[in-house]
C-alpha positions in Angstrom: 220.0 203.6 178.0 219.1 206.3 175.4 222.2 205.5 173.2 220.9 202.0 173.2 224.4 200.2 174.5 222.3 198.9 177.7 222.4 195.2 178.6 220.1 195.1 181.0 217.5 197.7 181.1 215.4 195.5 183.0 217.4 196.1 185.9 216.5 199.9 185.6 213.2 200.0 183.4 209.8 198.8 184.8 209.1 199.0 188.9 211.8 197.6 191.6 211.4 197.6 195.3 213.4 200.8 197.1 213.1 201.4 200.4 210.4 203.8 200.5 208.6 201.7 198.1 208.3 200.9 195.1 209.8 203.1 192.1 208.4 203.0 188.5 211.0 204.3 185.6 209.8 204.3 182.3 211.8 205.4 178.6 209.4 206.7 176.6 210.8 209.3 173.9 207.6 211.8 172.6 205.3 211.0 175.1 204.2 213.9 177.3 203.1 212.4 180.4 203.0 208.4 181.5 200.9 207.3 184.3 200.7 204.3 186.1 197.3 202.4 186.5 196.5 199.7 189.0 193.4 198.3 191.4 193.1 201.5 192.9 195.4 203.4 191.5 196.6 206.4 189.1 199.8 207.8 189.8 201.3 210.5 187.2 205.1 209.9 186.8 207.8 212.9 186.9 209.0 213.9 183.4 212.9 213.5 183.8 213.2 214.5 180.2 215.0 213.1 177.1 211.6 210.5 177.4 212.4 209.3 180.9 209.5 209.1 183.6 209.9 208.4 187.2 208.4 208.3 190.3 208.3 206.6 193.6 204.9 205.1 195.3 204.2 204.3 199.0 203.7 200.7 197.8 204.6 197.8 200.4 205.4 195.2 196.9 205.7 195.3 193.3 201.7 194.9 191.7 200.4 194.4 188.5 199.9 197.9 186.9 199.9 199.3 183.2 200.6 202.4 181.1 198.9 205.1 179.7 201.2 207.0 177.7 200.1 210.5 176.5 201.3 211.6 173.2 200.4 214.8 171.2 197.2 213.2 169.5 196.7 209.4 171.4 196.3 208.0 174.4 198.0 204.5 174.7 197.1 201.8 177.8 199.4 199.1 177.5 201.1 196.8 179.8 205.0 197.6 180.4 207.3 195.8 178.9 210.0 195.9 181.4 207.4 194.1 184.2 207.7 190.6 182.8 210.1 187.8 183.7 212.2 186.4 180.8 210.1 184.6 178.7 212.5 182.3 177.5 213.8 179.2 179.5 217.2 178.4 180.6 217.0 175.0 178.8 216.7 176.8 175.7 219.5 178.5 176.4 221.7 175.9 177.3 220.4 173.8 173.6 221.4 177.5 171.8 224.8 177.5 173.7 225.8 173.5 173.0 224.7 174.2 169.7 221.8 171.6 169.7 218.2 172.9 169.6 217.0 171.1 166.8 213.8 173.5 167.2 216.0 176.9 167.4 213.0 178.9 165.6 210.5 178.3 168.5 213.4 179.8 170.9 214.5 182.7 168.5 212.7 185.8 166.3 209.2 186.8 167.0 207.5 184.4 168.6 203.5 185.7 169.5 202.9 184.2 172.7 200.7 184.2 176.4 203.5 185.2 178.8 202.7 185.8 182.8 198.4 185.9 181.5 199.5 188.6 178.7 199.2 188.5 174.9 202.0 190.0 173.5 205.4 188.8 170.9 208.5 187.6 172.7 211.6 189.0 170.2 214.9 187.1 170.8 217.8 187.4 168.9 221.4 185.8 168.8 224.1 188.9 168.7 227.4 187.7 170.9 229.1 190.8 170.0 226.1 193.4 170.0 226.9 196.3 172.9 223.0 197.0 172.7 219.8 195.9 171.0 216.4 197.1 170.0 213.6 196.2 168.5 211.8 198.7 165.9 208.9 198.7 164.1 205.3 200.4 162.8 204.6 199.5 166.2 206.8 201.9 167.7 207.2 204.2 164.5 210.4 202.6 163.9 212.2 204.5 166.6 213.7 202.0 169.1 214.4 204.1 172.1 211.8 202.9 174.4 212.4 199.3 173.5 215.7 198.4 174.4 216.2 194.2 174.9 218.1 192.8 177.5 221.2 190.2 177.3 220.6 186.9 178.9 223.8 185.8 180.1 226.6 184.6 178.3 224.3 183.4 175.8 224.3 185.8 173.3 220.4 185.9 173.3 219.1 189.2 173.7 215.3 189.2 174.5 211.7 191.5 175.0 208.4 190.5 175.4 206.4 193.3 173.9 202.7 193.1 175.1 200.0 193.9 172.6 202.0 193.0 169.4 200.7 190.4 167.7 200.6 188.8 163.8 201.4 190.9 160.7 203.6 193.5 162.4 206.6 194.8 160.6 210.0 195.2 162.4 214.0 194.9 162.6 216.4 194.8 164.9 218.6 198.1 166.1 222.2 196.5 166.9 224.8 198.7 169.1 227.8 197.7 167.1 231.3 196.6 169.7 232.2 200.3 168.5 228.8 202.0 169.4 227.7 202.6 165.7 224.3 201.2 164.5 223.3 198.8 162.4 219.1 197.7 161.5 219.0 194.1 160.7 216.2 191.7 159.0 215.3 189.0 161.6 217.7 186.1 161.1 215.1 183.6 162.1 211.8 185.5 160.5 209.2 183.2 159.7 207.7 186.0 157.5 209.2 189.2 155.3 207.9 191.8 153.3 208.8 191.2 149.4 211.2 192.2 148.0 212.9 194.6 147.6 211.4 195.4 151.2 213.3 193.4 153.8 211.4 194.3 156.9 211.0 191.2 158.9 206.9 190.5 159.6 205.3 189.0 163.0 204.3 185.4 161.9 202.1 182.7 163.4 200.6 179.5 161.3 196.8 178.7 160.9 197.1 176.0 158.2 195.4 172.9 159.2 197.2 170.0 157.1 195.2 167.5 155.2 198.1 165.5 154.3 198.3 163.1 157.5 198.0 159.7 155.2 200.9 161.2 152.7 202.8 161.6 156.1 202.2 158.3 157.5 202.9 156.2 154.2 206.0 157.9 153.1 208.9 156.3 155.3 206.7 152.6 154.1 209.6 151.9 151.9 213.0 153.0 151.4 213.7 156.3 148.8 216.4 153.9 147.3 214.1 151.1 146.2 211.3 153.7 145.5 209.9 155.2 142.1 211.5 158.6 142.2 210.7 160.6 139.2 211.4 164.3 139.7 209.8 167.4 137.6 212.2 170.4 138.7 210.2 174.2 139.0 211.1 177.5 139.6 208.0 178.5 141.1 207.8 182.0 140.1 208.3 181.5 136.8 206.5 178.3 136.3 203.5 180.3 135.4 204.7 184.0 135.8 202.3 185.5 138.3 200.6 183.0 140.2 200.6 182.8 143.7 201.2 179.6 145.6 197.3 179.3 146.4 196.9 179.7 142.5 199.9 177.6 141.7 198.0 175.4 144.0 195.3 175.1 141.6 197.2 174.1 138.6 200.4 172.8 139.6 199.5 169.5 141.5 197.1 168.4 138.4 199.6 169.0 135.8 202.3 166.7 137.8 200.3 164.0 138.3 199.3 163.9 135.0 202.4 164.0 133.5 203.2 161.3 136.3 206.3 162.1 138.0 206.4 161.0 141.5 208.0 163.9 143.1 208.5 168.0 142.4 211.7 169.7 143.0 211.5 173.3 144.0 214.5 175.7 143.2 214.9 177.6 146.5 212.2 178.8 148.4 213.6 180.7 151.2 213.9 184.5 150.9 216.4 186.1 148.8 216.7 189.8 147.4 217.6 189.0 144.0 215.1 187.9 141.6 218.0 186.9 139.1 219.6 184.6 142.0 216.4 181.9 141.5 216.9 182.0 144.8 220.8 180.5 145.5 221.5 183.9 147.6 219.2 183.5 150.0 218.9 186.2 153.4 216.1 184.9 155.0 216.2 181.3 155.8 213.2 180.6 158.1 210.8 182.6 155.4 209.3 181.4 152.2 209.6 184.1 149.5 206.6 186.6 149.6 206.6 187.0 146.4 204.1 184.7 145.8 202.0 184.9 149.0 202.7 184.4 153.0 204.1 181.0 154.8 200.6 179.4 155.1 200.1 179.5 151.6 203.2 177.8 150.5 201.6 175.1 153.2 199.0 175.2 150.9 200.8 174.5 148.0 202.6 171.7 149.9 199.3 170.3 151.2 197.6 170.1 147.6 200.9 168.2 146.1 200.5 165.5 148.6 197.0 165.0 148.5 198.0 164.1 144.7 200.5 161.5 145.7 203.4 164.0 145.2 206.3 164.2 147.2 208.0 167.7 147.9 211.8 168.5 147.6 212.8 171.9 148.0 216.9 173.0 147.0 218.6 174.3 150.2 221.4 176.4 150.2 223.6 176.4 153.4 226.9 176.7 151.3 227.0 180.5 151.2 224.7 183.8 151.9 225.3 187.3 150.5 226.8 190.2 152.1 223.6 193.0 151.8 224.2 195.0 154.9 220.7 194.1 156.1 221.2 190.9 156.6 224.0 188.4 158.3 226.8 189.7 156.9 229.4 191.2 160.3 225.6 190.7 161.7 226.1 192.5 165.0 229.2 194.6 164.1 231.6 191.4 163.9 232.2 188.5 161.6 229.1 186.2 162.8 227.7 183.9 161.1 230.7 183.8 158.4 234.6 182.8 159.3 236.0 185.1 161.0 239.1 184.3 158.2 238.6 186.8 156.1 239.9 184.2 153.3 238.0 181.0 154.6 235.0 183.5 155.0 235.2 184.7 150.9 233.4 182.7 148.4 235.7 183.6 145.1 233.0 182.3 142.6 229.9 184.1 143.9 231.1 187.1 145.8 228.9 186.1 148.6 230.1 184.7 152.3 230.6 181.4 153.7 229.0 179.9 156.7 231.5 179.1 159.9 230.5 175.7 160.4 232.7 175.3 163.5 230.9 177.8 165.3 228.0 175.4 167.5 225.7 178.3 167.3 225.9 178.6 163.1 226.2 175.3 162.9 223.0 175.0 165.1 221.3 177.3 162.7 221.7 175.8 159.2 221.2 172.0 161.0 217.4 173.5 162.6 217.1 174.9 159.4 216.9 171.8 158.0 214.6 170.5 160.6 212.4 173.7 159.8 211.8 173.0 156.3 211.1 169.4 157.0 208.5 170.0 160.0 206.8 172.9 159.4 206.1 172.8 155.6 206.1 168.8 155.5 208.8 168.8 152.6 209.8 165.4 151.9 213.7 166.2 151.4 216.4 168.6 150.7 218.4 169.1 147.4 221.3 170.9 149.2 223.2 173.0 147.1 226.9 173.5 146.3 228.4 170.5 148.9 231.2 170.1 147.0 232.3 174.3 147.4 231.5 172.9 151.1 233.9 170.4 151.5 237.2 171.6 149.9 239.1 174.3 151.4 240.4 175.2 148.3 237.4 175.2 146.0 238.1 178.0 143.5 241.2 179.1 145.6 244.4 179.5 144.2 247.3 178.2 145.6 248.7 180.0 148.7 244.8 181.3 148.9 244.0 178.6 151.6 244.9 176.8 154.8 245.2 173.7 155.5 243.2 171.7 158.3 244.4 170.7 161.1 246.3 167.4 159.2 247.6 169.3 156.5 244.8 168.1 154.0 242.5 170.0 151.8 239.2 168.9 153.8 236.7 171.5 155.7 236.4 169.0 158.7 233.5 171.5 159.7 231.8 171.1 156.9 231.8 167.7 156.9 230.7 167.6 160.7 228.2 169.7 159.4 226.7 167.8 157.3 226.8 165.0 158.8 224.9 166.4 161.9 222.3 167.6 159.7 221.7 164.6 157.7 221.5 162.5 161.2 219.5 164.9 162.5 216.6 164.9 159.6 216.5 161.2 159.4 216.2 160.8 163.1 213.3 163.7 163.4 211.6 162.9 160.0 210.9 159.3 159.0 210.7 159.0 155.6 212.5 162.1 154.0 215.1 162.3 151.8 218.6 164.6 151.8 220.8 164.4 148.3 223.7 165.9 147.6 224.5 168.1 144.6 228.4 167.3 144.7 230.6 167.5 141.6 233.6 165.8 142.6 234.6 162.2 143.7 234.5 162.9 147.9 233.9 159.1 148.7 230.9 158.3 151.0 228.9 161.0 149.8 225.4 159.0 150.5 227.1 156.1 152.8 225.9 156.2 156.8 227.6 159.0 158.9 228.7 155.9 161.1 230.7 154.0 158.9 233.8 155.2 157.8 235.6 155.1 154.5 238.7 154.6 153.2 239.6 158.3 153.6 239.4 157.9 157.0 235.7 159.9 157.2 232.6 158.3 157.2 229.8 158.7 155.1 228.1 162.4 155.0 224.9 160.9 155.4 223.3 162.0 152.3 220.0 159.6 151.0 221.0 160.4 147.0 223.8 162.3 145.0 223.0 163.7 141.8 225.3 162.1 138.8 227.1 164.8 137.3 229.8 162.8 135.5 226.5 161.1 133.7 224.6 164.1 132.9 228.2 166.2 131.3 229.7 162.8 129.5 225.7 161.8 128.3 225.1 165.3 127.2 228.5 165.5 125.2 227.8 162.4 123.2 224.2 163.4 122.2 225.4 167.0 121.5 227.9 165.1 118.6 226.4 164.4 114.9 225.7 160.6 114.8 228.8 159.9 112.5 230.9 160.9 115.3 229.4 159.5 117.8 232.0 156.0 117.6 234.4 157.9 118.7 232.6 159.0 121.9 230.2 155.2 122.8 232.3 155.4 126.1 231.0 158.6 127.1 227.4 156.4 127.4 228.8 153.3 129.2 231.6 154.6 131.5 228.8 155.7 134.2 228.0 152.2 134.7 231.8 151.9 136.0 231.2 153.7 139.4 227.1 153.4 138.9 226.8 151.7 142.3 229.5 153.9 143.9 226.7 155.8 145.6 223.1 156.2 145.2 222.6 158.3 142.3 219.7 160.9 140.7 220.6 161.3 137.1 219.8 165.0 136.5 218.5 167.2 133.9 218.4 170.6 135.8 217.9 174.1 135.4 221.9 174.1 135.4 222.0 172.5 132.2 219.7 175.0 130.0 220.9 177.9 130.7 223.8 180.7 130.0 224.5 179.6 126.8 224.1 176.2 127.3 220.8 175.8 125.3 217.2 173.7 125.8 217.9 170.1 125.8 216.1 169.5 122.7 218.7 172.4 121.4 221.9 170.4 122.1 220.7 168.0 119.5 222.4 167.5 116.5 220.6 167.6 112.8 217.4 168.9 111.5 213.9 169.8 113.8 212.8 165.9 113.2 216.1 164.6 114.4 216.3 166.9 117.4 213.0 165.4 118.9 213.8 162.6 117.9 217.2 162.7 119.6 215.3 164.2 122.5 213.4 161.5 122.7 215.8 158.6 122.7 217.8 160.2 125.1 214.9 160.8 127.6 214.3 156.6 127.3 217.9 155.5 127.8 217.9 158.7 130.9 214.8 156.7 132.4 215.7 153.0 132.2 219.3 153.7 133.5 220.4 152.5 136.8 219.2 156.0 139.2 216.5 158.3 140.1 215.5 160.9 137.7 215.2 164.5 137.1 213.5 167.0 134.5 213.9 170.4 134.7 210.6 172.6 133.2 210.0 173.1 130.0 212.2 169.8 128.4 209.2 167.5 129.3 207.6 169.5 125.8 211.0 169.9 124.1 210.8 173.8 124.2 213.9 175.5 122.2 214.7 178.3 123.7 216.8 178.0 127.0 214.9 179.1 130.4 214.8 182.3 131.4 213.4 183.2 135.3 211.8 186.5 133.3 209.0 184.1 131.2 209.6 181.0 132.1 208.2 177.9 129.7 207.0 178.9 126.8 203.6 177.0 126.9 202.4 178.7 123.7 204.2 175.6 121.8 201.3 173.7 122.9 198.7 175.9 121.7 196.3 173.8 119.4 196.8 177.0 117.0 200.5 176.8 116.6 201.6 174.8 113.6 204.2 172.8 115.8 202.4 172.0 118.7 202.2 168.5 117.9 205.8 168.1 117.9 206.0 169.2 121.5 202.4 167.5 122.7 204.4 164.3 121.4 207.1 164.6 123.4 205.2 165.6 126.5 202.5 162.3 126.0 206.1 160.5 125.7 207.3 161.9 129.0 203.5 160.7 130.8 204.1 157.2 129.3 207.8 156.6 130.0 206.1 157.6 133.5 203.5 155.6 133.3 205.7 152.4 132.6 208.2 153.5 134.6 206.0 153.4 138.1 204.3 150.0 137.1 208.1 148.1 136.4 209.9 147.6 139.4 212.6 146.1 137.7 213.1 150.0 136.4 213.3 151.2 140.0 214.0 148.5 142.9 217.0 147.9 142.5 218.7 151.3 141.7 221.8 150.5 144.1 222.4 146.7 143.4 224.7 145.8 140.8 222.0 142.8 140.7 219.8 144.7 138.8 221.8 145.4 135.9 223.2 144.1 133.1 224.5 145.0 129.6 223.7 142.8 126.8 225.8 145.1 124.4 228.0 147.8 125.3 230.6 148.2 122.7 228.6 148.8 119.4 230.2 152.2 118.4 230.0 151.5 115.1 226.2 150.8 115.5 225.7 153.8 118.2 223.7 151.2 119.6 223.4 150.2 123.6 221.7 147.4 125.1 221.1 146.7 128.9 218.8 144.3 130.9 217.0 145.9 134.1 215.7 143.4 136.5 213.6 143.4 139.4 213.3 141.7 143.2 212.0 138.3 141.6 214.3 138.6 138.6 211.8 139.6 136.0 213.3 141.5 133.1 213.4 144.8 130.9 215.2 144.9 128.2 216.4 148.6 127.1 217.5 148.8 123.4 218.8 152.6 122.2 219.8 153.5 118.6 221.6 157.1 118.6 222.1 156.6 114.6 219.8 158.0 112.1 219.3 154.8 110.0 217.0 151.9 110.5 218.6 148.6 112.0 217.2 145.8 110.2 217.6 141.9 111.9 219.5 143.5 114.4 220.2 140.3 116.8 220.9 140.3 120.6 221.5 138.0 123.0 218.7 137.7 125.6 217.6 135.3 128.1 216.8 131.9 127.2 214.1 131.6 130.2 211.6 134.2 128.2 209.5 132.4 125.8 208.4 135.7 124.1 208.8 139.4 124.5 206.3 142.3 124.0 207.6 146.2 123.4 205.8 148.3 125.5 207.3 151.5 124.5 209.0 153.1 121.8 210.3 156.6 121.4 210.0 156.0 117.8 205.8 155.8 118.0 203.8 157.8 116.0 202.0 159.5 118.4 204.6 161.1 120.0 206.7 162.3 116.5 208.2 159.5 115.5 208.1 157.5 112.3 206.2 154.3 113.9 209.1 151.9 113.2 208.3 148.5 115.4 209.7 144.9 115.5 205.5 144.4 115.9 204.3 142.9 119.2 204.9 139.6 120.4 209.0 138.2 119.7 209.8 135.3 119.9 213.7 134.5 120.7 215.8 131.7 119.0 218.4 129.5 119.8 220.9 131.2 118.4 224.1 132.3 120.6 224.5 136.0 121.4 226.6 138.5 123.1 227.5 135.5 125.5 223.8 134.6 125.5 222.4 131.3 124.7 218.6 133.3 122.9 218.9 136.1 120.9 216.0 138.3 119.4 216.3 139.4 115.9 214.8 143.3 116.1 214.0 146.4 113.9 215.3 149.1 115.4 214.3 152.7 115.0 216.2 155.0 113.9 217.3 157.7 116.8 215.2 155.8 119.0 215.0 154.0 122.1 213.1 151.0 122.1 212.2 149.1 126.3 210.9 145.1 125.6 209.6 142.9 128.6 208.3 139.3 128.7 204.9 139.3 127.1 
């Protein structure tokens, strides 16, 4: 009991019938006397030394009773912990066990409860290999002795209801390794931590009362899919460098829905201990970072997005975790959580640790997770992170670095179980949320239903969207070319329409994409400051009339030219009225509110994402002109027409072939316009079409088109 390897010291702690009566033991190290108090009663209790009191009463059944333990300088009256029944069910067991409670973080951690009429925190913790555990904490003065947890079953679970410990207190977990060392761990399931670089795990209950119960009723009205979905990806902490998510709270909301995007992305919010990870390492799963304030107030946060109409994605990272000896890594003293392969447990690229997703109680984990995020903070989806490092056993790996599964292929069948579990799972619990995938390679099915199966012999992983990575690096790599050049490269902007209906795609701009080197978006631009905005500018139209969702990482909605960094983030001080520029940046961010704007009130720019219906090019092999040309159409067939000049020279009479079924078309907006930089080159307002045959087209319109400018038409 005192070296803390004891898996049941409720069989020898607290009172027990004996045939003289009943006999009290009690482990309390420092204390210098413990006595028992009842209706009635006050019995002293034998020092046995090395903290152990004893002591037999003439007592005909066990009675309620409580402490008071003497120390040097306090008296404490508490109840004893080692009185009390187990305080969690055998259900809850059996759903940890099969691997299926879809609510595993009201069964594990610190949970403050009423147990058997007391107020107290029931601490339960999943540690198969653990010889011993204990719990430690201000409470006890971080010396677990006295507070040893007992093993229920063959569960794994290890559990203590501690009366008289309630919200706000700090602790760990003291785990008796298989070969008796000691190891104090973070809380795997804490709902709370300190900040780093503290990792103490924190006693957590909620008080928020959610104002967001229309938000939550309308969202699962209409399908993701056939949505508006315009993202504006943050990095909270740097958004605005020392806010807190109640001040964030203040500000953030208002300047979203101004701008108009529909939804917010949030790089990982989950605890992690390295600043200069933005959160991809992360150690505590179940906790919202304390840097910027406690749980309720990132419900806050959450609360005031959605009463502005905004929907709330949040980047989850179940791909890897890193190997601090605080955390999971060998969590009780044995490979855990990770594979107990050394290899399949390695991540070569981030020198971090894979999850075993074949393991029901890991798997168990990352799918409640999920659940977590979605029903406790109302987050209306999950970016998750790094599938495609997932789904390959030989991702990064050299050859003879890997095994095989179990038919000889390169595919982690648990990971794909996985993630197709979890993607059921949310859609099933949470009406009207959405799962996408960041995946980088061709896996077919990535966003087809778990249930029906490919040609690979899987079916789908379940996912709602997939972010387009062959658009973003091909797009990027033609603008990033001098417009002379850019012939040589047109199929770099029209192959994505090949496999555009392959799955359901987000077409992102990320954080990925302006950093290490890789510069600010406006910074990939070719030519002098004009063309770069203007560039900029283009691109952003031809990004948001596209066939997909779309996504904007921080900062490129103003054209800022220096890359991010997590230390300052956005360099608003380009928009201060007292810098000579800040027009050129205002411009760009009124042109990101107005392609908005439009965007929301054109369903033909957002209905039919994933019908081949809804698209169609009306010239795609211009090289020589850099020009491309595409119709967009909506549920009743109604057009927009989508013109883009990448060349810096003004196209004169330019004719293409249009429909012959609108009389007239109006331009209702152009990247070109004054107001947002440009040099105000038009075709004028209302066009009339004529007669004349066109790119297989029986109308065509005659058209100015700006230079390095993209140019959206619909019938007046």
């Amino acid at each position: 009991m005192v070296d803390g390897s004891h898996h049941d010291p409720h069989s020898v702690l607290g009172a027990h019938a004996v045939p003289d009566g009943v006999a009290f033991r009690v482990l309390r190290p420092y204390a210098q006397q413990v006595t028992v108090l009842a209706d009635g009663l006050r019995a002293e209790l034998h020092d046995d030394g090395e903290g152990f009191f004893t002591g037999a009463l003439p007592l005909r059944e066990v009675i309620d009773y409580r402490l008071l333990v003497t120390y040097q300088d306090t008296e404490l009256d508490t109840h004893d912990p080692y009185r009390f029944l187990p305080s969690l069910g055998d259900f809850d067991l059996h759903l940890i066990g099969e691997g299926r409670h879809e609510q595993l973080w009201q069964a594990l951690g610190a949970q403050p409860m009423t147990h058997q009429g007391v107020t107290g925190t029931r601490f339960t913790l999943w540690a198969p290999n653990a010889r011993g555990v204990r719990i430690v904490g201000d409470f006890n003065y971080w010396d677990g002795t006295g507070f040893p947890l007992r093993s229920l079953g063959s569960s794994g679970v290890w559990e203590l209801f501690v009366p008289g410990i309630g919200e706000g207190e700090l602790y760990k977990f003291e785990i008796t390794r298989p070969d008796g060392s000691k190891t104090l761990r973070a809380d795997p399931l804490a709902r709370r931590t300190e900040a780093p670089p503290a990792n103490s795990s924190i006693v957590h209950a909620s008080h928020h009362i959610w104002h967001d119960a229309k938000w939550m009723a309308d969202r699962a009205a209409r399908p993701v899919h056939a949505s508006p979905f315009s993202v504006y990806e943050v990095h909270l902490p740097s958004w605005r460098p020392g806010l807190t998510y109640r001040q964030l709270a203040d500000q953030l909301p208002s300047y979203v829905k101004d701008l108009g995007f529909t939804h917010i992305e949030l790089m990982p919010v989950a605890e992690h201990p390295f600043g200069g990870s933005w959160g991809y390492q992360v150690t505590g799963l179940y906790a919202p970072t304390a840097r910027l304030g406690t749980p309720d107030d990132f419900k806050h946060l959450v609360d005031a997005l959605h009463r502005e109409g905004i929907g709330v994605l949040m980047d989850w990272v179940p791909a890897h975790f890193p190997r601090d000896d605080w955390a999971l890594a060998e969590f009780d003293g044995k490979p855990l959580y990770e594979h107990e392969d050394p290899a399949r447990a390695a991540h070569p690229d981030w020198g971090t640790l894979e999850f075993d997703y074949g393991r029901n109680e890991v798997r168990n984990f990352l799918v409640a997770n999920a659940v977590y995020w979605c029903e406790e903070f109302h987050l209306d989806g999950l970016r998750v992170d790094a599938v495609a490092s997932m789904l390959y056993l030989d991702y990064s790996r050299e050859d003879g670095a890997w095994t095989p599964n179990v038919h000889g292929g390169r595919e982690n069948l648990d990971a794909v179980a996985f993630l197709q579990e979890m993607n059921a799972t949310l859609y099933r619990r949470e009406p009207g949320i959405v799962t996408i995938a960041e995946e980088s390679t061709a896996w077919d099915g990535v966003t087809r239903a778990t249930h029906h199966i490919g040609p690979g012999g899987f079916g789908g992983l379940g996912f709602g969207l997939k972010w387009n990575m062959g658009w973003m690096h091909d797009s990027l790599e033609y603008m990033s070319h001098e417009p002379v050049h850019r012939k040589y490269h047109h199929n770099e902007m029209t192959f994505s329409m090949v496999y555009a209906y392959s799955e359901n795609y987000v077409l992102p701009i990320s954080h990925d994409e302006v950093v290490h080197g890789k510069q600010s978006l406006v910074s990939k631009m070719p030519g002098d400051w004009w063309q770069r905005r203007a560039n900029h500018r283009a691109y952003l139209g031809f990004m948001w009339a596209h066939p997909g969702k779309q996504l904007l990482f921080m900062g490129q909605e103003f054209a800022q030219g220096a890359e991010w960094s997590e230390a300052h983030g956005p360099d608003w001080w380009l928009l201060d009225p007292s810098y000579g520029a800040s027009a050129d940046h205002g411009g760009v961010r009124d042109l990101v509110r107005d392609l908005n704007a439009v965007y929301l009130r054109t369903p033909s720019l957002w209905s039919r994402d994933t019908d081949p219906g809804g698209f169609a090019w009306i010239v795609s092999d211009a090289a020589e002109d850099n020009v491309l040309a595409f119709l967009r159409y909506d549920a009743s067939g109604s057009p927009l027409l989508s013109v883009s000049n990448f060349s810096p020279v003004v196209r004169h009479e330019y004719r293409l072939g249009v429909p012959d079924d609108v009389p007239a078309w109006s331009e209702v907006l152009n990247t070109d316009a004054g107001r947002y930089g440009g040099g105000d080159v038009s075709s004028g307002s209302a066009l009339k079409p004529d007669p004349t045959p066109a790119h297989g087209r029986p109308a065509s319109l005659r058209l100015t088109l700006p230079p390095l400018a993209t140019v959206w038409l619909r019938p007046a």
